[in-house]
N, C-alpha and C positions, 0 to 999 in steps of 0.2 A: 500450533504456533502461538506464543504465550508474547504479548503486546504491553506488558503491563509488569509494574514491577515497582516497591518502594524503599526508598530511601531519606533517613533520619525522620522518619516518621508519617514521611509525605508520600502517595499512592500520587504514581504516576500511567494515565493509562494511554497509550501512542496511539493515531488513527490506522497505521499501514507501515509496512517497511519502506514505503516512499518516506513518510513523516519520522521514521526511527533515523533512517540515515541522515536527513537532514540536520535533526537534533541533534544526532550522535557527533557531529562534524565540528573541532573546533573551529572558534569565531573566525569568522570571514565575514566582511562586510557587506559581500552580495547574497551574504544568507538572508543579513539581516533586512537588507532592502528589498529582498522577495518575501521577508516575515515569516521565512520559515526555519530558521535556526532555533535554537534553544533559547530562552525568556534568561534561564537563570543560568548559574555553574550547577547549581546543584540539579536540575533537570537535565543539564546537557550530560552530565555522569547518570543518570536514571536512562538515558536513550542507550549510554556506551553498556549499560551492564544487560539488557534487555538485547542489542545488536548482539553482543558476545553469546548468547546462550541461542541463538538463532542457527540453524542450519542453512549452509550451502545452499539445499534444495529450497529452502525456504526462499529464499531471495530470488532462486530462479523463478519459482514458478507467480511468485511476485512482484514480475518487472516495475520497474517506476515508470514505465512508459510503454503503450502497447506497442507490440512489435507489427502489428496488421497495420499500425497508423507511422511507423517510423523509420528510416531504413536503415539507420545504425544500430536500431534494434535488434532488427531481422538479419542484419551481417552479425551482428556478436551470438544470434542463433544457430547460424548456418554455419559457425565456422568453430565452434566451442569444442573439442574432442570427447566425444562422447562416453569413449572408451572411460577417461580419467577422470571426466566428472562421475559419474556411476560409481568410479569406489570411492571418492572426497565427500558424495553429494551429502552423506548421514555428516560429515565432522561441522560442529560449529564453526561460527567465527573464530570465539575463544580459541579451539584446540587448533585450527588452521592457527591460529598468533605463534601457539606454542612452539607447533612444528617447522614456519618458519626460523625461530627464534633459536631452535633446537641445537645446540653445537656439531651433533653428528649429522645433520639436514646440508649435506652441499647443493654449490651452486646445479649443477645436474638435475637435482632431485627436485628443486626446486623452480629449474625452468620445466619441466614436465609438469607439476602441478599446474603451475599458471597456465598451459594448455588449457584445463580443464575449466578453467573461470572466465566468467564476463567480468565487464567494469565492475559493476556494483558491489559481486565479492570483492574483488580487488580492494576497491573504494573500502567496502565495510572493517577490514582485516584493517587498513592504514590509519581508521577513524580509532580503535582503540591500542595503536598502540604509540607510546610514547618519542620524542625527536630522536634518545639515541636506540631506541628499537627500530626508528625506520635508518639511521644510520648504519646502522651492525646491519643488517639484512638488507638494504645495497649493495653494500659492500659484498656479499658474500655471493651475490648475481652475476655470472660472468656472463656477458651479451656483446657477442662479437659480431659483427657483417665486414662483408667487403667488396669495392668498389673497384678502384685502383689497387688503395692499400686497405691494409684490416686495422678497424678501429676498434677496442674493446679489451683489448688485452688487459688484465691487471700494473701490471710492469708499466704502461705507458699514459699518459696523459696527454691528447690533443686539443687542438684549438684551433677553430672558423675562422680565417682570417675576413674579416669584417671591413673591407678597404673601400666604403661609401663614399659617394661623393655628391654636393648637395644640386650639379647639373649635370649628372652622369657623364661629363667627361671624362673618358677613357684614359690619356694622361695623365688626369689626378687621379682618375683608381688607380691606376699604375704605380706611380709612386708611393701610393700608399700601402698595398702590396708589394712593392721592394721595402719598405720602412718595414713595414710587420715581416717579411720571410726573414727579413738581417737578427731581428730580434729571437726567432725562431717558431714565428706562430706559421699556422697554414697548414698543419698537416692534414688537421680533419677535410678541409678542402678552403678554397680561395669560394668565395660566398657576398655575393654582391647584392645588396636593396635598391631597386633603381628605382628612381623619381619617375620618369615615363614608361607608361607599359604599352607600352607601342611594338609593333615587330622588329620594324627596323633601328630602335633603339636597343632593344634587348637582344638581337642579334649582333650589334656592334659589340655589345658589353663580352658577350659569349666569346667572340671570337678573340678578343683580346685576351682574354685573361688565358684562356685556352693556347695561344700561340705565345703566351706570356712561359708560360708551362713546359710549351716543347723545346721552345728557345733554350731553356734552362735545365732542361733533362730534370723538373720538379717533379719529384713522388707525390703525387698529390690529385684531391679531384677538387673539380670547378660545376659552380653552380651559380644561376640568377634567381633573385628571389622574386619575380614577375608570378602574374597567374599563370598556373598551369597550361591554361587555354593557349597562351601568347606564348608561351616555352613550347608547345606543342606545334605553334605554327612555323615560329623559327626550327625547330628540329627536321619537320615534315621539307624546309625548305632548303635545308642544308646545314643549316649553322651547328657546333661544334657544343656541345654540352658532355659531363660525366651523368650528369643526375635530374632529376627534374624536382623540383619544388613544390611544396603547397602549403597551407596553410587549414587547418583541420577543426572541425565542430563538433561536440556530442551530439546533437539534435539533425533530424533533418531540417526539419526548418533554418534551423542556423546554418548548414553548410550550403542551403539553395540561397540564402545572404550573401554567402560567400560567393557562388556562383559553380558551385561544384557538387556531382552528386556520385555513387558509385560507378557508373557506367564512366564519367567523364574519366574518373580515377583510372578505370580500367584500360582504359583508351590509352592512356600514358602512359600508362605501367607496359604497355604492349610497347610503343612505340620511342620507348627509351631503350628498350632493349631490341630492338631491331636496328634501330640509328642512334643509339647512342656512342661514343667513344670510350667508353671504360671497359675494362677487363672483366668483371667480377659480374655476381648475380644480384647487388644490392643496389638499386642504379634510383631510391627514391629519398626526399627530407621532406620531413614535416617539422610544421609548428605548432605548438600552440601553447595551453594556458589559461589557468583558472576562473571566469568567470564571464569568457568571452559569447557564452550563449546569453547570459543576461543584460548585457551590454546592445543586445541587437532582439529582446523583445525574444528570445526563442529557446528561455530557459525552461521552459514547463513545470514550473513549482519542483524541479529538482533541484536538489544543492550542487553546488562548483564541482567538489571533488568528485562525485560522484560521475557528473560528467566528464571531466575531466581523464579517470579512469576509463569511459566508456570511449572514447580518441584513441587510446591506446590500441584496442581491440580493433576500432574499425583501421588503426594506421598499418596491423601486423599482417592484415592479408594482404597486403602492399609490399612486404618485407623492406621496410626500409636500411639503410646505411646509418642514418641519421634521424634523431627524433630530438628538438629541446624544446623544453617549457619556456617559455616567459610568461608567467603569473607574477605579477606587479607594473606588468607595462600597460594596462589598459589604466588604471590611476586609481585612488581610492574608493569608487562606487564597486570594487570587486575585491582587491586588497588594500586595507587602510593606510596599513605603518608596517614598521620593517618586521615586527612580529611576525605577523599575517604572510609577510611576502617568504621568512625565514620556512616557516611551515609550510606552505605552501610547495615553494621549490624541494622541499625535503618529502613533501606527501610522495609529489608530483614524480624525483626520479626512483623511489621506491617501486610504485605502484607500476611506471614503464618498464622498469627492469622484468621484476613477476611476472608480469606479462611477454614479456621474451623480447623486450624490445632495448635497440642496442643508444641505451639512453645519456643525451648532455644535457646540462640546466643552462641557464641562463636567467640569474637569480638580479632582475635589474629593478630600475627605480625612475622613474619621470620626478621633474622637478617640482609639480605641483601635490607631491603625496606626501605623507608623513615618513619621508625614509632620507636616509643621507648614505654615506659612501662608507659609514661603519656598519650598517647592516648591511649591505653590500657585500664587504670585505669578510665580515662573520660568517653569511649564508654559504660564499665560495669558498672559506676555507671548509667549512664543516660538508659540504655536498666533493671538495677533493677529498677529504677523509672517508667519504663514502662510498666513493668507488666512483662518482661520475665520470661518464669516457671522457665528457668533452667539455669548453663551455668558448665563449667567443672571445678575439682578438680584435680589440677598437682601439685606436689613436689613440693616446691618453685616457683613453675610460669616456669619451666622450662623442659621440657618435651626432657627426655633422650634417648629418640627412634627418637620420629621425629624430633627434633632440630626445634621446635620456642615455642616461649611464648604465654601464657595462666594464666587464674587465677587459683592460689593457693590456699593450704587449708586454710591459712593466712585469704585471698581476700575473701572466703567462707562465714567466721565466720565475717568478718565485711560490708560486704553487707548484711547479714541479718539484723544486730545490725544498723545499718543504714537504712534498710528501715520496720525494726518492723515485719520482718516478720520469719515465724521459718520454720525447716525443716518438711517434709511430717509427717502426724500426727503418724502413727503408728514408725516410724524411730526417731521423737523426743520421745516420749514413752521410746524407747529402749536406746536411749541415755541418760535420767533422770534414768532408772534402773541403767545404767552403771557409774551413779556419773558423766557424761563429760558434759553434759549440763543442765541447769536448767529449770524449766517450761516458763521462759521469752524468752528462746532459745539461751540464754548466756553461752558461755562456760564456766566451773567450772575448779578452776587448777591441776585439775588432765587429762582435757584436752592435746590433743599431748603426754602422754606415754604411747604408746603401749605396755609397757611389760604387760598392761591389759591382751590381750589376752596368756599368758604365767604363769598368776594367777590364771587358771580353775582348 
């Protein structure tokens, strides 16, 4: 394993494939505030040419983090198909680029490969290849699951509807979920962040939006975004869910932050599918997002993406329905300016696809970062050109709970109309019954008045 490598005259020698991927990683700000990113541009291309000429095996048997000390180490161990790394394990990074990149390489061949990889390949292979190389090879990742309905198709483009409310009154979600279904958001599922994580508040939220659904004969699944634990105590007690929620870390340290460890995961994943309400085998959503191990003290001198890749691996033995990034919501100490966030979110659905997961972004911005609503608008057009399945539905782009921006049910209806594609088939269906959209996937103008629901 060859560490060492020079360029325009200057020998560059790396301490570890921990220290390559680092360097190798475009700038993110939480590299640099852990000091382990690249000093120059010119070193950061000395780490990309030395990472490319690295083997697969190389990186396995070089974790950035021991697996005896970690437990998302030990799951991306225990669960790696051994079969498919055995014949990958000799190809570089570089030639894994290639073979991605390859025009005869379909999606098929490509979700088997990513079987065979942990994060860190994952990670390694995104770190040298360019924004519209991770664009072209999204796209070309077909990652389907299903719930109720099946999200992932090419042909279709869904969206969370996002209907917060800043004292979880159920009223005002409501309405806000009639304002977004008028529009045509919601198919990916109706998706609530509640201020109190309480049982009996988050069993209120569950049952509403769920009887909101049946009332309406909605194709659709529902979900609270509360901890796990509190979705597990309303389920065990009765309450009405499609999905269960969490919120996800590369580290263990970071996910006992969280308050969550595999067993707990495992416990849900049982217990959604025993009392849950949906049809399908996909009954789980995660979040997360680059740089959230550093932000809580539990990054281990590993870089963002890196980590960030390694979520993905621990989120698939969960088979989720739903997986989005938000890398730019924690604020500048992780991603700066809309640069960082643009790349990011493009690493970020690349690397979930590869890895078999049926991936949306959520490419947002807090108002105290270097980002406004044009890198915003950029990152979501260029992540719809990519194939993202999904991304969220907020009042005006503006999200009353958590205070940052997001796309609206506006941004919804014209990224589909821009990339030709329509909402989940059984949810377009229900919206052509409803007059709000037509079989091209166009909104009709009777789109946006909800006093729809108040016509029954």
């Amino acid at each position: 394993m060859r560490l060492k490598t020079t360029v325009s005259g200057t020998s560059y020698q790396f301490t570890s494939v921990r220290d390559v991927l680092a360097k190798a990683n475009e700038e993110k700000s939480g590299d640099v505030l852990l000091r382990i990113g690249a000093r120059t541009a010119q070193e950061r291309a000395a780490a990309k040419v030395v990472l490319s000429e690295l083997t697969l095996e190389d990186i396995r048997k070089n974790p950035v983090i021991d697996p005896e000390i970690d437990e998302v180490a030990r799951i991306e161990e225990e669960t790696i198909n051994e079969t498919i790394y055995n014949e990958i394990k000799n190809w570089t990074v570089g030639y894994l680029r290639e073979k991605i990149l390859a025009h005869e390489t379909n999606s098929r061949e490509l979700l088997r490969i990513g079987k065979g990889l942990n994060g860190a390949m994952a990670a390694a292979v995104a770190k040298i290849m360019s924004t519209m190389d991770l664009i072209y090879a999204g796209k070309k990742i077909i990652a389907i699951a299903t719930c109720n309905t099946t999200i992932g198709y090419p042909d279709s483009l869904a969206f969370r509807l996002q209907g917060n409310h800043p004292t979880d009154s159920t009223d005002g979600i409501l309405l806000s979920v009639m304002e977004g279904v008028s529009y045509g958001s919601g198919d990916a599922c109706i998706g609530i962040n509640p201020v109190d994580d309480t049982v009996s508040n988050i069993t209120k939220i569950m049952e509403s939006i769920h009887e909101f659904t049946i009332e309406w004969e909605l194709p659709t699944q529902t979900v609270v975004l509360a901890h796990i634990s509190t979705q597990m105590e309303c389920v065990s007690q009765g309450a009405k869910t499609s999905m269960l929620f969490q919120s996800l870390a590369g580290t263990e340290d970071a996910n006992k932050a969280f308050g969550i460890d595999d067993k707990m995961l495992m416990e849900g994943y049982d217990l959604i599918h025993k009392y849950g309400v949906a049809s399908g085998e996909n009954l789980m959503y995660f979040e997360t997002g680059q740089g959230s191990e550093l932000s809580i003290g539990a990054a281990h001198n590993i870089d963002q993406l890196t980590l960030e890749a390694k979520k993905y691996v621990l989120a698939r033995k969960y088979k989720p329905f739903m997986l989005n990034t938000v890398s730019g919501f924690i604020g500048p100490e992780t991603i700066f300016d809309g640069k960082q966030m643009m790349r990011a979110a493009i690493e970020d659905h690349f690397m979930g696809k590869l890895l078999g997961i049926p991936m949306g972004t959520a490419p947002v911005y807090t108002n105290h970062t270097k980002m406004d609503q044009n890198d915003h608008e950029m990152a979501t057009m260029l992540l719809s050109l990519g194939g993202s399945n999904f991304f969220m539905g907020v009042p005006c782009g503006d999200d009353v709970m958590l205070s940052y921006q997001d796309t609206s049910y506006h941004d919804d209806a014209t990224l589909r109309e821009l990339t030709g594609r329509k909402p989940i088939k059984e949810y377009h269906e229900w919206l052509m019954k409803h007059e709000i959209m037509d079989e091209h996937g166009i909104l009709t103008p009777k789109a946006g008045d909800a006093t729809l629901f108040y016509k029954k």
